[in-house]
Backbone bond lengths (Angstrom), bond angles and torsions (degrees), N, CA, C in turn:
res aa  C-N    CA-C-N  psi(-1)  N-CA   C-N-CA  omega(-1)  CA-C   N-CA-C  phi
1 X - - - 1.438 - - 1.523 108.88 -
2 X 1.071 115.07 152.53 1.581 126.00 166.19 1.413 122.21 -129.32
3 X 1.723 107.89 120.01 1.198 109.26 -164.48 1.209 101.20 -117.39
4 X 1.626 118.80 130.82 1.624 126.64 -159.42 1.355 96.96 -128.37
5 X 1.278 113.24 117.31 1.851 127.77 164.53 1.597 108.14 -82.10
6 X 1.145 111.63 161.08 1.704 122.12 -178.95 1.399 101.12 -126.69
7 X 1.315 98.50 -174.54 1.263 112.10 -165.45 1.671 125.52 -45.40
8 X 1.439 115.47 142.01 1.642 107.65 171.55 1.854 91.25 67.72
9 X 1.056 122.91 -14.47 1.758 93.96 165.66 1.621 127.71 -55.98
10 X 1.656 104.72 -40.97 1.165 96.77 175.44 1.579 139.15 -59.92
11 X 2.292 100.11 3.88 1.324 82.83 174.12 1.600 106.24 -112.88
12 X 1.385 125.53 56.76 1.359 123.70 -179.89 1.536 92.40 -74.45
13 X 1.233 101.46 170.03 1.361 120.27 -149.97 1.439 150.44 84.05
14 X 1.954 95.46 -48.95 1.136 115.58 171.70 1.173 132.33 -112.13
15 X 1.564 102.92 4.38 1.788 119.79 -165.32 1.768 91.24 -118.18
16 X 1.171 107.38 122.91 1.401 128.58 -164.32 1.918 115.43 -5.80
17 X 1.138 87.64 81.07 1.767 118.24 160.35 1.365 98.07 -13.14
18 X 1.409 109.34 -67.99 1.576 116.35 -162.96 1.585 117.98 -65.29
19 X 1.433 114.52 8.48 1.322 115.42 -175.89 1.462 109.72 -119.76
20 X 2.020 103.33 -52.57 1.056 116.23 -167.15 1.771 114.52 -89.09
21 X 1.302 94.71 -17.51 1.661 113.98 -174.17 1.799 99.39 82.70
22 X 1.221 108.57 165.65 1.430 139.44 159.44 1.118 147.22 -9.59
23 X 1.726 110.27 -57.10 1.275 151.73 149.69 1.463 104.98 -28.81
24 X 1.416 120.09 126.46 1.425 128.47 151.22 1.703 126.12 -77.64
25 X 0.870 103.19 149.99 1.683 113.25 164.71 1.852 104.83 -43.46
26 X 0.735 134.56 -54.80 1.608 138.57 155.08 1.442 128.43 -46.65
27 X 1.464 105.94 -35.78 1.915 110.81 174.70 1.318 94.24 -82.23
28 X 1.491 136.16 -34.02 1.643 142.07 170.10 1.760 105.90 -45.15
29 X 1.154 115.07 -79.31 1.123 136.44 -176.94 1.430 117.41 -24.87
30 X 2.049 105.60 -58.74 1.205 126.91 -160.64 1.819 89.62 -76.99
31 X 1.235 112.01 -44.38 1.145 94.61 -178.16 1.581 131.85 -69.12
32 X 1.569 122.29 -20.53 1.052 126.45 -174.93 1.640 98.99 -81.96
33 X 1.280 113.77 -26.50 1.616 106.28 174.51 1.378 117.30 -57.52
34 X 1.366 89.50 -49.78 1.993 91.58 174.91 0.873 139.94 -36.81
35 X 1.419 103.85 -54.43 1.424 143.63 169.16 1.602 102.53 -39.29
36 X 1.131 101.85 -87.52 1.468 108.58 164.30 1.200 148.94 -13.69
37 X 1.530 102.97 -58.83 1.483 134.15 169.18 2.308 104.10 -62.52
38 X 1.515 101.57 -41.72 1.074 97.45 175.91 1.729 118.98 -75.22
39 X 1.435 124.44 -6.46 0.982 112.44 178.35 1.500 116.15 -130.29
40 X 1.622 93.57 31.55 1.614 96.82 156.72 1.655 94.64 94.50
41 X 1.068 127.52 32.04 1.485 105.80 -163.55 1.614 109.90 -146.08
42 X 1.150 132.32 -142.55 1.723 118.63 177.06 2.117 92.55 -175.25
43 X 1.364 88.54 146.92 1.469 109.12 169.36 1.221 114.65 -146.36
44 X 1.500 102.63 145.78 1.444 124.88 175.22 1.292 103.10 -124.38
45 X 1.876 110.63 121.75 1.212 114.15 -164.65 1.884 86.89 -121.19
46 X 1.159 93.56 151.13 1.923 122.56 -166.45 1.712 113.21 -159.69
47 X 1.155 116.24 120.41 1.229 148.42 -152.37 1.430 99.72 -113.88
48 X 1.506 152.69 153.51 1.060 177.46 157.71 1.624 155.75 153.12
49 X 1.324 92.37 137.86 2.074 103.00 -150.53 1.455 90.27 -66.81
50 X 1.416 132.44 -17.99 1.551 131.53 -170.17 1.644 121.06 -99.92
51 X 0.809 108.05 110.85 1.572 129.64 175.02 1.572 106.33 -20.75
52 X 1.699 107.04 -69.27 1.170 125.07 -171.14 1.665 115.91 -52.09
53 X 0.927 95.40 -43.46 1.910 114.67 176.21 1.538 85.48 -47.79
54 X 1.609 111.72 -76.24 1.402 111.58 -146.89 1.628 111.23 -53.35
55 X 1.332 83.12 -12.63 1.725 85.13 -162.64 1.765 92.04 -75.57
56 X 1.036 92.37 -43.69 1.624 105.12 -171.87 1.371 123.44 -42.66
57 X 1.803 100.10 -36.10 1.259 116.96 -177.24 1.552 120.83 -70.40
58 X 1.606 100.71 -32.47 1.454 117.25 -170.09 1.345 107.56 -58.95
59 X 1.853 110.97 -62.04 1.061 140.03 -156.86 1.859 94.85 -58.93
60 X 1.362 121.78 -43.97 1.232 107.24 -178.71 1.451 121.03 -83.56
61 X 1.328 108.71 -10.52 1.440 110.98 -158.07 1.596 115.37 -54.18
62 X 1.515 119.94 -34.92 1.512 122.50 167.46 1.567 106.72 -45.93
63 X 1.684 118.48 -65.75 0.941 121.05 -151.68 1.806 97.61 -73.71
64 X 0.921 111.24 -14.41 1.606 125.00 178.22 1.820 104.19 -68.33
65 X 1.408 111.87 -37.04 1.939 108.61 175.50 1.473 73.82 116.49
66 X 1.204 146.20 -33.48 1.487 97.81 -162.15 1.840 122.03 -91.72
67 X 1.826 91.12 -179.34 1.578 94.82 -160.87 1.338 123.93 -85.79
68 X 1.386 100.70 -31.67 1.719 97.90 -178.69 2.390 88.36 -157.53
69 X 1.464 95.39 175.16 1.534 109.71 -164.87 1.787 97.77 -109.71
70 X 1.022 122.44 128.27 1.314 133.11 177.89 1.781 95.37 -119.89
71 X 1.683 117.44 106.74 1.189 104.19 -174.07 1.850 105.53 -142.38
72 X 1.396 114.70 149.97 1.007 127.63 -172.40 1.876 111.85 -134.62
73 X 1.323 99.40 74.21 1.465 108.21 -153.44 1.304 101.52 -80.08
74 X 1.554 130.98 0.64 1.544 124.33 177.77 1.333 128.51 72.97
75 X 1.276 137.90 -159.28 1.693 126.60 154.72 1.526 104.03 -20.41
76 X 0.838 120.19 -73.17 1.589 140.04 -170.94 1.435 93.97 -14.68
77 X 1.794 140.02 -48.27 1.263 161.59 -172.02 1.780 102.49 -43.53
78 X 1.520 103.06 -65.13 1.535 112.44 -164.58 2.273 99.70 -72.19
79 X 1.340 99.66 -8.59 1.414 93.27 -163.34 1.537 130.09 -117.05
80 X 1.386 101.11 -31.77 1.218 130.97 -173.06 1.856 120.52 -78.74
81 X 1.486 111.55 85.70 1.633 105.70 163.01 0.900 127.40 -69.48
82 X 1.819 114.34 -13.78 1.105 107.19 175.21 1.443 120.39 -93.15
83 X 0.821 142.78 -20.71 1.537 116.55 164.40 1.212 95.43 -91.36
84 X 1.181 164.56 -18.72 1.673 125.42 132.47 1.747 126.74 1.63
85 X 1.528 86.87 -70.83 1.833 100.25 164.26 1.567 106.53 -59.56
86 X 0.577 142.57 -84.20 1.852 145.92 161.52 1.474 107.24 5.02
87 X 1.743 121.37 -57.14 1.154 124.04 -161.32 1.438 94.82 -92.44
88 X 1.262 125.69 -51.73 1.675 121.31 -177.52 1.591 108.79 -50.86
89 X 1.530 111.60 -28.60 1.587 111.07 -173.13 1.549 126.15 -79.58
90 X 1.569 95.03 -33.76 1.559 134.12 168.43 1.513 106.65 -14.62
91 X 1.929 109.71 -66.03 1.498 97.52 -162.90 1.344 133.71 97.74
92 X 1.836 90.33 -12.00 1.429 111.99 -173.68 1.373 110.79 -128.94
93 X 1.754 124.33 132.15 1.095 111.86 166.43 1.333 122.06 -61.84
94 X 1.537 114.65 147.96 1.574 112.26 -158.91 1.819 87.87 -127.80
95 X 1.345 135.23 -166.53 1.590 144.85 -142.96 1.590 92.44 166.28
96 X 1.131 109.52 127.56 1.582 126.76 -178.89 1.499 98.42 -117.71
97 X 1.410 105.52 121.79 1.703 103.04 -177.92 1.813 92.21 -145.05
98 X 1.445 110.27 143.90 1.379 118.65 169.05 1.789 102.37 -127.14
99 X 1.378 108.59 -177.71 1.461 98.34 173.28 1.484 95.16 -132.51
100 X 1.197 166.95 -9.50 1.548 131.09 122.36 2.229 113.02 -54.06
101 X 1.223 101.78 -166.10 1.020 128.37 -152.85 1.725 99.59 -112.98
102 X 1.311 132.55 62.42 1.509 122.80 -171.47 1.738 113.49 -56.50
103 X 0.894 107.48 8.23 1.719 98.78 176.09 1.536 106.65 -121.58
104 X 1.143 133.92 24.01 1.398 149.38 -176.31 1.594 92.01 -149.89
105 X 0.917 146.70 53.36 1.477 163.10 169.49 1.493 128.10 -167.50
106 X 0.924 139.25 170.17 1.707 135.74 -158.53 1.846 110.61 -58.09
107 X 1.417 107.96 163.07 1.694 99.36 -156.72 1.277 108.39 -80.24
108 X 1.482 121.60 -6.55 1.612 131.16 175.29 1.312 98.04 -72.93
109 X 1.138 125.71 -20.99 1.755 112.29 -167.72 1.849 97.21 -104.57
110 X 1.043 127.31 5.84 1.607 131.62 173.36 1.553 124.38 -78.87
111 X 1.644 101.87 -1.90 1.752 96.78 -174.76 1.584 86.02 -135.09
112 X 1.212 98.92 131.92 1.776 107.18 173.41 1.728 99.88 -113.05
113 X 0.983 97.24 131.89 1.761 91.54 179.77 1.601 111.65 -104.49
114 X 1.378 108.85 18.55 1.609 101.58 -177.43 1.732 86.67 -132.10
115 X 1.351 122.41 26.18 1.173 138.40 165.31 2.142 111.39 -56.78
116 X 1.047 74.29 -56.16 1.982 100.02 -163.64 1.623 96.45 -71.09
117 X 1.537 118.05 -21.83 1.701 112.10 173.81 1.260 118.06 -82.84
118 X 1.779 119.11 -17.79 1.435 142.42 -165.89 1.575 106.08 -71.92
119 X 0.869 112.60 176.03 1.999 126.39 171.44 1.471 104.55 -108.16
120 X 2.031 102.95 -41.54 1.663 72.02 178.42 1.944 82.79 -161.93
121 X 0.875 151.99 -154.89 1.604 167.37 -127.59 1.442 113.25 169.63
122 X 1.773 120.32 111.10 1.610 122.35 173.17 1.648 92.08 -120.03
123 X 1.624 111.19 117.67 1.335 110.96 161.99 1.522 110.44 -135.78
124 X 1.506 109.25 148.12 1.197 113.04 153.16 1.545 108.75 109.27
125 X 1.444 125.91 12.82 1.286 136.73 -157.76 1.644 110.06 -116.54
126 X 1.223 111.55 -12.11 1.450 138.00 -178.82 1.753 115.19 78.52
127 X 0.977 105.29 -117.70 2.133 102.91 161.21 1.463 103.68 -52.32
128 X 1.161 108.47 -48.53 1.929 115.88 -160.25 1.228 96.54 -45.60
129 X 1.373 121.19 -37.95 1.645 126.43 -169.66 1.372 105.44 -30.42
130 X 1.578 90.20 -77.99 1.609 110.56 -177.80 1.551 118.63 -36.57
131 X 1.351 114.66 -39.92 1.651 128.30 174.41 1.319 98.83 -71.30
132 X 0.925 123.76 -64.10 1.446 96.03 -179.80 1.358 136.57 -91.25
133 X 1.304 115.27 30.62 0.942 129.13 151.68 1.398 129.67 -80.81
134 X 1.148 112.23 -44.89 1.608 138.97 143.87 1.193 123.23 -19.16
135 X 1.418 127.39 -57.51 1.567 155.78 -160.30 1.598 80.28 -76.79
136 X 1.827 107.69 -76.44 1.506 103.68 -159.07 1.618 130.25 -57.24
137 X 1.412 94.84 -15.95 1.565 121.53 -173.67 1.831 92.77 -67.30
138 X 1.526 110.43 -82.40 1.790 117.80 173.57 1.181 99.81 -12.77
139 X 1.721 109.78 -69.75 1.791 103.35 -135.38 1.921 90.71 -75.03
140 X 1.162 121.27 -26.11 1.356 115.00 176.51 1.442 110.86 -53.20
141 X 1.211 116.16 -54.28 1.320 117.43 -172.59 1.828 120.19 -71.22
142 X 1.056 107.89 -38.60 1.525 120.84 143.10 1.091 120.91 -21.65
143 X 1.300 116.39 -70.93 1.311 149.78 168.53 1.877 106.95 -23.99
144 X 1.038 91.33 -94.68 1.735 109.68 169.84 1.221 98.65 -40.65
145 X 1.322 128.20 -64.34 1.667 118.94 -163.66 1.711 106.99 -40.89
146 X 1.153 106.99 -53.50 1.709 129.65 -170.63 1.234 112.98 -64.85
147 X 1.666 121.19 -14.80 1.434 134.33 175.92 1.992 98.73 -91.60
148 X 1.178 114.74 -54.91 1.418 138.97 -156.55 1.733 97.77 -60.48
């Protein structure tokens, strides 16, 4: 799996506590590895404030081996068609996870437009997000394998 943060993730911890909680971009990480590692599986976690990167990341990620996109693209969510295009082009099932709650927060943060390329949306759980985003991502892919 490849799990891609967006912009301003790298300052969890220190970028308003009271929203994002506590947790660093690194206590995120370590935990989704775990996670992972406990259910047989592998992540590559990648961080970046730049659009273009992310896009960059998407676009290779097939040819990269991995299976599906676990992504938390930030602002980037309410704005971005282009990795919309990125994720629809991908090839890969992708999982939209934030760690507040964007629809219980201001009305710019209520429309994700890379929503409709996703399998499914985890918000509002804080780190857990990411975990369970993770979980739903596997058993999907599982899923298909066992159909295929």
């Amino acid at each position: 799996m490849l799990l891609l943060s967006g912009p301003n993730l790298d300052r969890l911890g220190k970028r308003e506590p009271e929203i994002y909680g506590s947790a660093t971009l690194s206590d995120v990480h370590a935990l989704v590895v775990e996670i992972a590692k406990a259910l047989d599986a592998e992540v590559v976690c990648r961080q970046s404030n730049h659009e273009g990167l992310l896009i960059d990341w998407i676009n290779s990620a097939e040819d990269e081996g991995f299976d599906g996109i676990l992504i938390n693209p930030g602002a980037l969510t309410h704005t971005s068609f282009a990795l919309y295009d990125s994720l629809r082009g991908a090839g890969l099932p992708a999982i939209e996870v934030h760690l507040s709650n964007p629809d219980a927060r201001e009305p710019f943060r209520r429309r994700s437009r890379i929503a409709p390329a996703c399998l499914g949306r985890v918000a509002g759980f804080g780190a857990e997000s990411y975990a369970l985003g993770l979980r739903g991502l596997i058993v999907a892919l599982r899923a298909r394998r066992a159909t295929a």
